[in-house]
C-alpha positions in Angstrom: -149.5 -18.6 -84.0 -149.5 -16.4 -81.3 -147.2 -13.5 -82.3 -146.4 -13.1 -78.1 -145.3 -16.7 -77.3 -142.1 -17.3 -77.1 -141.2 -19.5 -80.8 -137.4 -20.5 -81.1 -137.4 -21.7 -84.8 -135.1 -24.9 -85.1 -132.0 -24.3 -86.2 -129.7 -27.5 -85.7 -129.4 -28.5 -89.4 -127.5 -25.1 -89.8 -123.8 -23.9 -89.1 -124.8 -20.4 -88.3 -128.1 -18.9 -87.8 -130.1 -15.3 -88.2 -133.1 -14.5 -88.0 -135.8 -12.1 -89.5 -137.5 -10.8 -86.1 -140.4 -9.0 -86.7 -144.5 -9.0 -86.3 -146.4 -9.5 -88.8 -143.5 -10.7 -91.4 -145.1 -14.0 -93.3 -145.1 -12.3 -96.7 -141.2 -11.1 -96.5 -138.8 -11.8 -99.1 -136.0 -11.7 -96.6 -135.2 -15.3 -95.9 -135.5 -15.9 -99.7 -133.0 -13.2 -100.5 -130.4 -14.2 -97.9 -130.9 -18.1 -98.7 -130.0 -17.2 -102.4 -126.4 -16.0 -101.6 -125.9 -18.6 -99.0 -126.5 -21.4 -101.5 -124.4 -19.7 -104.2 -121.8 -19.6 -101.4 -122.0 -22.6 -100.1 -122.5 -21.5 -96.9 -124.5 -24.0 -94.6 -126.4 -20.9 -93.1 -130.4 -19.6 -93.1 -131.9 -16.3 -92.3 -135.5 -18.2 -90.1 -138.5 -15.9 -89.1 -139.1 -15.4 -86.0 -142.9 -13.6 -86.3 -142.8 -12.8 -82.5 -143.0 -9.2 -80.7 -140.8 -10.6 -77.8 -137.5 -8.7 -77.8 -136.3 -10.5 -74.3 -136.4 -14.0 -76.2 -134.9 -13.1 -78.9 -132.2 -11.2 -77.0 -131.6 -15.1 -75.4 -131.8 -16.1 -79.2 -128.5 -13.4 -79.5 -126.5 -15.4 -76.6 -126.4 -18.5 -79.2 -122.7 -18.7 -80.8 -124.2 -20.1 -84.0 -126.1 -16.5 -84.0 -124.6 -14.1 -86.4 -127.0 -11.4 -87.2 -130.8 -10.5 -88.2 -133.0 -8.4 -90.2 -135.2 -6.0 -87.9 -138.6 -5.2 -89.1 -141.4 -3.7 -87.7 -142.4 -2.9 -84.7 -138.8 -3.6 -83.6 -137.1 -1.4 -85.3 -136.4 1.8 -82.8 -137.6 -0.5 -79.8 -134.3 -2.8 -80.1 -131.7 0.1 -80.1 -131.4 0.2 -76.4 -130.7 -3.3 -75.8 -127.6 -3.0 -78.6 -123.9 -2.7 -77.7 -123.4 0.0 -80.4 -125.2 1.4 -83.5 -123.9 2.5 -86.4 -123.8 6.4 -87.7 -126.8 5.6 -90.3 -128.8 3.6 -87.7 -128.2 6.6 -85.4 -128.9 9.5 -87.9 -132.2 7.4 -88.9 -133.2 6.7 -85.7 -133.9 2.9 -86.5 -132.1 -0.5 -86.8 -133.1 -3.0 -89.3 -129.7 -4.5 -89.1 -127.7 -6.4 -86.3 -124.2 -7.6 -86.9 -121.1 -8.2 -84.7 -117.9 -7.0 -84.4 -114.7 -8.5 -82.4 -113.4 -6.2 -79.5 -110.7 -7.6 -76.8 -111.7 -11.2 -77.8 -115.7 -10.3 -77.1 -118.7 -10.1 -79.7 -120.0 -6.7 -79.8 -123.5 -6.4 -81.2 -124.1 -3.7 -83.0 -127.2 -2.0 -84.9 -127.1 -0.5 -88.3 -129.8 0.6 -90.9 -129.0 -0.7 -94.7 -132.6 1.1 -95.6 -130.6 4.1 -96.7 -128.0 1.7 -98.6 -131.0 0.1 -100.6 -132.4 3.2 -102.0 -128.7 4.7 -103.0 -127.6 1.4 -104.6 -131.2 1.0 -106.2 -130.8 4.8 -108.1 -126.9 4.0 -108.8 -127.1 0.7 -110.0 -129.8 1.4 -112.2 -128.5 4.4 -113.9 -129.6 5.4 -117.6 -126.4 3.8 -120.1 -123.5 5.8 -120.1 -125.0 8.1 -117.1 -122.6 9.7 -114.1 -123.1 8.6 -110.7 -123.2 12.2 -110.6 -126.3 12.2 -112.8 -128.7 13.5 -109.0 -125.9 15.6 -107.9 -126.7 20.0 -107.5 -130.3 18.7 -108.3 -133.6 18.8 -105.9 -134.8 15.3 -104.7 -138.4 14.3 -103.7 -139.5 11.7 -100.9 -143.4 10.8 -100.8 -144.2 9.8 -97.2 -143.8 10.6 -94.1 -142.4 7.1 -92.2 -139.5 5.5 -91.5 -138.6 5.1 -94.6 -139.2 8.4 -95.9 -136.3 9.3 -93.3 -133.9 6.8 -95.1 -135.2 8.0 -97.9 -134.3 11.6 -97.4 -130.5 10.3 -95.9 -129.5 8.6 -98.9 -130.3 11.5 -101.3 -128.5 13.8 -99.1 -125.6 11.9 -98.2 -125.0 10.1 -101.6 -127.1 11.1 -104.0 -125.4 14.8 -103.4 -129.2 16.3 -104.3 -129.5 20.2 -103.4 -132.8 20.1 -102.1 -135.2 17.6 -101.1 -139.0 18.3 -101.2 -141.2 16.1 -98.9 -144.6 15.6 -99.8 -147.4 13.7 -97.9 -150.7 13.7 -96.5 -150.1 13.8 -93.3 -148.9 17.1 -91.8 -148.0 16.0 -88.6 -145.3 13.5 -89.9 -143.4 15.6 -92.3 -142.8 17.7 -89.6 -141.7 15.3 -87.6 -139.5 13.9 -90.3 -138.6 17.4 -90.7 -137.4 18.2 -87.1 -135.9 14.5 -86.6 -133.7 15.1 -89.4 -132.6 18.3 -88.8 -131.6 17.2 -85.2 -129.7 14.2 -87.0 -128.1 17.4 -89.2 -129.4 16.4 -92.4 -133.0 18.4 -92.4 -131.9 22.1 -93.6 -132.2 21.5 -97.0 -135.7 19.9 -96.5 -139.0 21.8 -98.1 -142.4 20.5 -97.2 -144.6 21.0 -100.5 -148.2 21.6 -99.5 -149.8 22.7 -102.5 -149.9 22.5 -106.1 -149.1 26.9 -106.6 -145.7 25.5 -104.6 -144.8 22.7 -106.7 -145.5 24.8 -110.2 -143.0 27.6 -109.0 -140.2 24.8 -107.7 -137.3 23.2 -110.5 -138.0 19.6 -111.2 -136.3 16.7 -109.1 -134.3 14.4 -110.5 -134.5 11.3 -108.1 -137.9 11.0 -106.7 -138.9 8.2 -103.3 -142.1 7.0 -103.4 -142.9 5.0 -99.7 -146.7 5.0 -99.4 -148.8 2.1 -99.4 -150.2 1.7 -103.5 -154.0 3.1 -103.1 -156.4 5.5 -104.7 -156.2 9.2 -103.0 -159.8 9.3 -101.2 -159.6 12.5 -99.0 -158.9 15.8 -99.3 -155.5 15.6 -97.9 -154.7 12.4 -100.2 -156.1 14.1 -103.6 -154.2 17.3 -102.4 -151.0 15.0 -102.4 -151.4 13.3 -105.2 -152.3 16.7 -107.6 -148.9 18.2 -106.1 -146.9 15.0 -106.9 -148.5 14.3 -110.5 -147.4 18.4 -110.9 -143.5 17.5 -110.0 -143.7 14.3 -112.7 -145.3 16.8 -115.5 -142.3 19.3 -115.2 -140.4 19.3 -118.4 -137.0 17.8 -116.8 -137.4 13.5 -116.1 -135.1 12.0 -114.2 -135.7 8.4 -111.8 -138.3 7.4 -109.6 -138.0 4.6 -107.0 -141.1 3.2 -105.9 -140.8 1.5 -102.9 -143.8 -0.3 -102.7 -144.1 -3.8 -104.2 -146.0 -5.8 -102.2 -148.6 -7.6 -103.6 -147.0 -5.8 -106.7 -144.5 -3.0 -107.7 -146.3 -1.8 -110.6 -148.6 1.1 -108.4 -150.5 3.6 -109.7 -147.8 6.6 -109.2 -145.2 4.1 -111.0 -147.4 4.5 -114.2 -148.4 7.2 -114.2 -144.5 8.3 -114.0 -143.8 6.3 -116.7 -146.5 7.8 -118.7 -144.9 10.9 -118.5 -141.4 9.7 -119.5 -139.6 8.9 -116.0 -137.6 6.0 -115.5 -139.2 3.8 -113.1 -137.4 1.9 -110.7 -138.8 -0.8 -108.7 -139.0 -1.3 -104.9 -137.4 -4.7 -105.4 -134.1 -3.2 -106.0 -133.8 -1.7 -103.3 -135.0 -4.3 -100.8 -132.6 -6.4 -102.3 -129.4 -3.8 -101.9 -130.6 -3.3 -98.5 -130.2 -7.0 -97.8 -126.7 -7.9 -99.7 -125.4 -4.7 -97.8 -126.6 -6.6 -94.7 -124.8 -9.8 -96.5 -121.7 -8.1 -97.2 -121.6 -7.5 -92.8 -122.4 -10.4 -92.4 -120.1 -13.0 -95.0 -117.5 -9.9 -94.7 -117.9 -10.2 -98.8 -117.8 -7.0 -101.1 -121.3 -6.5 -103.1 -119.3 -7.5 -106.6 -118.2 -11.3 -104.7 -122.3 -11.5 -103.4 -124.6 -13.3 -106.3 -126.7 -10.2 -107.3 -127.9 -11.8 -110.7 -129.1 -15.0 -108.4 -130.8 -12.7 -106.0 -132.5 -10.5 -108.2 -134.0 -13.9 -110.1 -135.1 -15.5 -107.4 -136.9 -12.4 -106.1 -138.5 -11.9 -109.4 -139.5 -15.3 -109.5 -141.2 -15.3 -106.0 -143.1 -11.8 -107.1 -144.0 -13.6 -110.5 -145.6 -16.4 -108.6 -147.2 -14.4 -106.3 -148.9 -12.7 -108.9 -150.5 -15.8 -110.7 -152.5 -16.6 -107.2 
């Protein structure tokens, strides 16, 4: 299918309708996540793709009054902001939308843009905490994002705005886009307490994080720049102090090389999957107008493991 024709998935079997808009999106878990909590609310409503990169026919798709929302994925995701009524202070701090939901204003639908990236990775380090452990367990202590992308900049929001971590050290192969992560979020007013660590010498002599954000693709370290990455991060896991590590890569599979070899050296390893699915009942809970403890997170999180388990086998 052409990704620039204009496809209007069929949607009159359905009450209400969103859509996942994106290009290329055919191995997302989205639709499966949202069509979990729909079912186990009886709610006659679907999440369909729409695999297109044409933003004016989905903005027609938007006019529909069945239409109450969709997930934004790439390459849409800073593209759409303009064409959005208002965006939220995360989607604005972020500089991306991966959300659109409406609100009521003098009897009018206001479309508005948010990004639930940053609510994934909060919810995936605070719902997972050790037993017994604070939601305070992060706080006063320096966080580490590996990456450079968008979500490296969610990343680095959620463990300064809830995580409450002092520092946060970014770490990546690419110069170029940790500064510009660097100077983005310091513009946004979140960036001062960010540290680029370049080399191994400047890990050794820096106190151990206690959350860690892993968002680079799940491959062997090839050149110099890569190896150079990976020696600094595998320094940061070998400090004496553990705490969690989110690995936000799980696609074909969530158990990467940097996710073992964390859990070799006695971190607790939490997988992308958890915070792809917070992400997506945060956009639920705008979307149903339900809180996260009415949405059927046990449901979710089985069907998702079941799809990833399947996956696997082929």
């Amino acid at each position: 299918m052409s990704s620039s024709a204009p496809v209007t998935p069929d949607s009159s079997h359905l009450e209400r309708v969103n859509y996942l808009f994106g290009h290329p999106i055919a191995h997302s878990l989205s639709p499966l996540l949202h069509q979990t909590v729909y079912d186990n609310l009886n709610l006659k409503w679907s999440q369909l793709p729409l695999d297109s990169t044409d933003i004016p026919n989905f903005l027609r798709l938007t006019k529909d009054p069945k239409f109450y929302g969709a997930s934004v994925t790439m390459p849409h995701k800073v593209a759409i902001i303009p064409h959005l009524d208002e965006v939220t202070q995360e989607g604005k701090d972020i500089g991306a939308c991966n959300t659109i939901f409406f609100k009521e204003r003098d009897g009018k639908r206001v479309m508005c843009g948010t990004n639930t990236d940053c609510f994934g990775v909060r919810d995936a380090f605070l719902q997972n905490l050790p037993k017994g452990a604070s939601k305070d367990l992060y706080r006063g202590r320096p966080g580490l994002v590996i990456g450079g992308g968008g979500a490296c900049r969610s990343a680095v929001y959620a463990l300064h705005k809830w995580l409450g971590c002092s520092q946060i050290y970014v770490v990546n192969r690419d110069v170029s886009e940790v500064e510009a992560v660097l100077s983005d979020c310091k513009k946004a007013g979140f960036g001062e307490s960010l540290v680029h660590v370049k080399t191994v010498e400047q890990a050794k002599a820096l106190a151990a994080p206690g959350a860690i954000v892993a968002c680079i693709p799940n491959f062997p370290p090839k050149t110099p720049e890569e190896i150079q990455a990976r020696s600094v991060i595998e320094c940061f896991l070998g400090k004496e102090e553990k705490g969690a590590i989110l690995e936000m890569c799980y696609h074909p599979t969530p158990y990467t090389e940097i996710a073992e070899v964390s859990e070799r050296l006695g971190w607790q390893v939490i997988l992308g999957t958890e915070a792809m699915i917070y992400q997506g009942l945060e956009q639920d809970r705008l979307w149903t107008g339900k809180g996260l403890t009415e949405l059927p997170t046990n449901e979710v999180h089985h069907a998702i493991a079941t799809a990833l388990e399947a996956h696997k086998k082929h």
